[in-house]
C-alpha positions, -999 to 999 in steps of 0.1 A, spaced: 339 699 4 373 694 -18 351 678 -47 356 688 -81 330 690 -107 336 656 -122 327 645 -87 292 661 -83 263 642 -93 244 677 -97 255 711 -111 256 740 -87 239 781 -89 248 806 -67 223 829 -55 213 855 -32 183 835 -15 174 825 20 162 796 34 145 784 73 151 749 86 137 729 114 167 709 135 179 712 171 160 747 168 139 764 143 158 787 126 151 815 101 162 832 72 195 814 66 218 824 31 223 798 7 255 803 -8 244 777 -38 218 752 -45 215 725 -66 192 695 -77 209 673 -51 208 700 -18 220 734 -11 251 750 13 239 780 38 256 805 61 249 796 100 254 804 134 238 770 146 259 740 131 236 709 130 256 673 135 267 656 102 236 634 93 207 651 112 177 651 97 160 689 94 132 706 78 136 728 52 113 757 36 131 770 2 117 802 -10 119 811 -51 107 846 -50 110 850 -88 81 825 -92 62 832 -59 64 798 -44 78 774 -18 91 744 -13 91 722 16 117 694 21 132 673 43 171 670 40 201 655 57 237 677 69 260 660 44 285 683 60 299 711 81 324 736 82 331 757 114 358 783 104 361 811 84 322 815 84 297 785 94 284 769 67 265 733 67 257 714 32 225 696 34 208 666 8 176 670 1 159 635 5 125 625 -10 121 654 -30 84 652 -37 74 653 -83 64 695 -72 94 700 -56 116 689 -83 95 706 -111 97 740 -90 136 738 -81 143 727 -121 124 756 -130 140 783 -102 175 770 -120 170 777 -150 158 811 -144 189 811 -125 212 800 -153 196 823 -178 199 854 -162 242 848 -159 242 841 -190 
């Protein structure tokens, strides 16, 4: 969680979105505090073990669509707030056209 930029493989957007993952539990409506290419950090109340597999649904309201995902807890974090980073895995040719396109909208309105 220490990593500089140098050190990602993928550039990072905040955003106000939500997302709902499948784990231990399903759970809905989760923040993301940032996504990126490579996966996305949320807010929780339900911490998921490092390297569990879970089922997300990402929503992009600006272009009315969804994408579903499967993705592995790269990491957690229990204190001040709980927050898990997840890696997407297998993102599907849709998927990665969709969340390429919901960035840049994303990068061009902070500009």
């Amino acid at each position: 969680m220490t990593e500089t930029m140098d050190q990602r493989k993928h550039r990072r957007f905040e955003l106000e979105a939500v997302v709902d993952y499948t784990g231990k539990e399903f759970l809905l409506n989760h923040r993301i505090f940032d996504i990126s290419m490579g996966g996305i950090r949320i807010q929780t109340g339900e911490l998921e073990e490092e390297g569990r597999e879970v089922d997300l649904v990402v929503s992009f309201p600006d272009l009315d669509a969804v994408i579903e995902v499967k993705g592995e807890v790269a990491w957690i974090k229990r204190a001040p707030e709980m927050e898990m980073g997840i890696k997407f895995k297998n993102l599907g040719i849709k998927e990665h056209r969709l969340l390429q396109e919901y960035l840049k909208r994303v990068d061009e309105k902070k500009r």
